[in-house]
VOLO-753887 format. One record per residue (C-alpha): x, y negated, z; residue number from 1. Coordinates in pm, whole numbers. Layout:
<pts>
+--------+--------+--------+-----+
:     px :     py :     pz :  nr :
+--------+--------+--------+-----+
:      X :      Y :      Z : NUM :
...
+--------+--------+--------+-----+
</pts>
This chain:
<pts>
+--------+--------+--------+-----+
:     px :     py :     pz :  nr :
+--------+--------+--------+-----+
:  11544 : -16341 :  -1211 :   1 :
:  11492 : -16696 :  -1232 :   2 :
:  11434 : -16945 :   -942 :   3 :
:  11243 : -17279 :   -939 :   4 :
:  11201 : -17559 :   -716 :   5 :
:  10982 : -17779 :   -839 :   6 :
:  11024 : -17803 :  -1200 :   7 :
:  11413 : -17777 :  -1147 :   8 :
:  11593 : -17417 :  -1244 :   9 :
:  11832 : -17353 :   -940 :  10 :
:  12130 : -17187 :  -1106 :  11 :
:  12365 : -17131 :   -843 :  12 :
:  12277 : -17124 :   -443 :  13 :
:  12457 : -17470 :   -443 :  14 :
:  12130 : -17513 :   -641 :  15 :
:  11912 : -17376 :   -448 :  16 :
:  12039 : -17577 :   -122 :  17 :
:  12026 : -17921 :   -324 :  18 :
:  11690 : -17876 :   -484 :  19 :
:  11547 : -17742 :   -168 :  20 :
:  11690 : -17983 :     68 :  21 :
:  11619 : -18252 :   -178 :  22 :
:  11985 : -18375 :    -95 :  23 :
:  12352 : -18250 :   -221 :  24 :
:  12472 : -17987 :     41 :  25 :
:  12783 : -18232 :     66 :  26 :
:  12577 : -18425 :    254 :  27 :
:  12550 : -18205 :    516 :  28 :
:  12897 : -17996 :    498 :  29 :
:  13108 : -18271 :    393 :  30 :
:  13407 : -18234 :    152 :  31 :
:  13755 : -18118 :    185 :  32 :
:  13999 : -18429 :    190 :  33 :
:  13733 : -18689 :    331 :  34 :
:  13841 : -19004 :    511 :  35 :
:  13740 : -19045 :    827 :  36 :
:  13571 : -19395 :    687 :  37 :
:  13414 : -19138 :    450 :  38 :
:  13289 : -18898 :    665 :  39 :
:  13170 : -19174 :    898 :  40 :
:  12946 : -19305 :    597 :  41 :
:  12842 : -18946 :    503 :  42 :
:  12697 : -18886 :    894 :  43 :
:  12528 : -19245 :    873 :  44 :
:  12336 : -19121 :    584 :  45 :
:  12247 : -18779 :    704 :  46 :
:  12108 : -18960 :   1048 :  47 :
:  11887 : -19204 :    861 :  48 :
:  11780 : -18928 :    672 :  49 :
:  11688 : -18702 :    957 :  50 :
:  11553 : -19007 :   1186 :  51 :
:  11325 : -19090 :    893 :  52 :
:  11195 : -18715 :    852 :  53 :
:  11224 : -18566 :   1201 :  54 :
:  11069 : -18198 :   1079 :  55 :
:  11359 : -18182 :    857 :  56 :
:  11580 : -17959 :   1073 :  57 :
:  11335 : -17715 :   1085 :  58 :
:  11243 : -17679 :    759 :  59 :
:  11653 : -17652 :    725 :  60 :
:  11616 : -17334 :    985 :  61 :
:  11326 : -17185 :    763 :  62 :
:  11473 : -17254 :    410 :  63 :
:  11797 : -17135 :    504 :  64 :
:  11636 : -16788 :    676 :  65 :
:  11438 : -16754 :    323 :  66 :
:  11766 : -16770 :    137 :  67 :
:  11912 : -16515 :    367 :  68 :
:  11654 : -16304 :    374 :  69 :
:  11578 : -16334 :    -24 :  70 :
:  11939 : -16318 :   -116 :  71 :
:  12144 : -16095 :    130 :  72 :
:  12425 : -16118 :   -146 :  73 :
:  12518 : -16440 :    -85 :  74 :
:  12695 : -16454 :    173 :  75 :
:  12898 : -16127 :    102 :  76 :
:  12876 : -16021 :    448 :  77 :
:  13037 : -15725 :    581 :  78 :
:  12947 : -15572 :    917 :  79 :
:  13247 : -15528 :   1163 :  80 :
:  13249 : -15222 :   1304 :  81 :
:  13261 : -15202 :   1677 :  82 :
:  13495 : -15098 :   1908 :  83 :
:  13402 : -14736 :   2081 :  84 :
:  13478 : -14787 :   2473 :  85 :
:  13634 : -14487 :   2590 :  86 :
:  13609 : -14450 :   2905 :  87 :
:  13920 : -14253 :   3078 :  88 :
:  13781 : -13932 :   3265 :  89 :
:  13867 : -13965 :   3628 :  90 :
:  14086 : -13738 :   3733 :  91 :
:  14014 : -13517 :   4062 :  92 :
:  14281 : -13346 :   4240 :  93 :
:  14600 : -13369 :   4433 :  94 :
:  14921 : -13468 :   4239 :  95 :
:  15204 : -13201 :   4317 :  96 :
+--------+--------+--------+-----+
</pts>
Protein backbone atom coordinates (compact mmCIF):
# COMPACT_ATOMS: atom_id res chain seq x y z
CA UNK A 1 0.00 0.00 0.00
CA UNK A 2 1.06 3.29 -1.00
CA UNK A 3 0.82 6.58 1.01
CA UNK A 4 0.50 10.20 -0.25
CA UNK A 5 0.70 13.52 1.15
CA UNK A 6 0.01 15.84 -1.15
CA UNK A 7 1.40 14.82 -4.36
CA UNK A 8 4.57 13.47 -2.44
CA UNK A 9 4.92 9.37 -2.05
CA UNK A 10 5.96 8.93 1.71
CA UNK A 11 8.32 5.96 1.54
CA UNK A 12 9.47 5.48 4.88
CA UNK A 13 7.63 6.91 8.26
CA UNK A 14 10.63 9.42 8.27
CA UNK A 15 8.45 10.28 5.22
CA UNK A 16 5.48 10.35 6.46
CA UNK A 17 6.58 12.72 9.54
CA UNK A 18 8.39 15.23 7.03
CA UNK A 19 5.68 15.45 4.45
CA UNK A 20 3.06 15.67 7.08
CA UNK A 21 4.69 18.08 9.32
CA UNK A 22 5.81 19.97 6.33
CA UNK A 23 9.30 20.11 8.17
CA UNK A 24 12.32 17.41 8.54
CA UNK A 25 11.61 15.46 11.85
CA UNK A 26 15.28 16.70 12.74
CA UNK A 27 13.78 19.67 13.39
CA UNK A 28 11.96 18.58 16.09
CA UNK A 29 14.19 15.52 17.53
CA UNK A 30 17.43 16.97 16.83
CA UNK A 31 20.52 14.92 15.74
CA UNK A 32 23.01 12.83 17.48
CA UNK A 33 26.40 14.83 17.84
CA UNK A 34 24.78 18.46 17.72
CA UNK A 35 26.54 21.46 19.20
CA UNK A 36 25.01 23.12 21.67
CA UNK A 37 25.32 26.38 19.16
CA UNK A 38 23.51 23.88 16.88
CA UNK A 39 20.88 22.80 18.84
CA UNK A 40 20.36 26.36 20.06
CA UNK A 41 19.72 27.36 16.27
CA UNK A 42 17.59 24.21 15.68
CA UNK A 43 15.05 25.33 18.86
CA UNK A 44 15.10 29.04 17.43
CA UNK A 45 13.66 27.69 14.32
CA UNK A 46 11.17 25.28 15.71
CA UNK A 47 9.81 28.40 18.05
CA UNK A 48 9.36 30.74 15.11
CA UNK A 49 7.78 28.05 13.49
CA UNK A 50 5.32 27.20 16.19
CA UNK A 51 4.79 31.07 17.26
CA UNK A 52 3.89 31.67 13.61
CA UNK A 53 1.33 28.62 13.44
CA UNK A 54 0.06 28.24 17.01
CA UNK A 55 -2.48 25.10 16.00
CA UNK A 56 0.57 23.33 15.03
CA UNK A 57 1.02 21.25 18.20
CA UNK A 58 -2.14 19.92 17.87
CA UNK A 59 -2.26 18.91 14.62
CA UNK A 60 1.31 17.21 15.81
CA UNK A 61 -0.98 15.28 18.63
CA UNK A 62 -3.56 14.23 15.84
CA UNK A 63 -1.08 13.30 12.99
CA UNK A 64 1.03 11.45 15.22
CA UNK A 65 -2.25 9.40 16.85
CA UNK A 66 -3.21 8.67 12.97
CA UNK A 67 0.21 7.18 12.39
CA UNK A 68 -0.15 5.11 15.48
CA UNK A 69 -3.30 4.09 15.01
CA UNK A 70 -2.80 3.41 11.03
CA UNK A 71 0.53 1.80 11.50
CA UNK A 72 0.77 -0.12 14.88
CA UNK A 73 4.04 -1.67 13.31
CA UNK A 74 6.02 1.08 13.62
CA UNK A 75 6.95 1.40 16.59
CA UNK A 76 7.57 -2.41 17.24
CA UNK A 77 6.05 -2.24 20.53
CA UNK A 78 5.91 -5.01 22.85
CA UNK A 79 3.62 -5.07 25.88
CA UNK A 80 5.43 -5.71 29.29
CA UNK A 81 3.83 -8.03 31.14
CA UNK A 82 2.88 -7.12 34.64
CA UNK A 83 3.90 -8.13 37.78
CA UNK A 84 1.17 -10.53 39.68
CA UNK A 85 1.03 -9.14 43.45
CA UNK A 86 0.85 -11.99 45.62
CA UNK A 87 -0.32 -11.29 48.49
CA UNK A 88 1.15 -13.55 51.53
CA UNK A 89 -1.88 -15.40 53.33
CA UNK A 90 -1.92 -14.30 56.90
CA UNK A 91 -1.21 -16.73 59.05
CA UNK A 92 -3.60 -17.48 62.21
CA UNK A 93 -2.42 -19.34 65.10
CA UNK A 94 -0.04 -19.61 67.96
CA UNK A 95 3.68 -20.36 67.14
CA UNK A 96 4.87 -23.45 69.34
Amino acid sequence: MRTYIGRQQAVSSEDFAELALGTPVELWLGVEGESDEERAAREDAARDILADQPDMPDDLIRIAAQVIEDNPDLFDVTPLARPVRRRRAARKGVAA
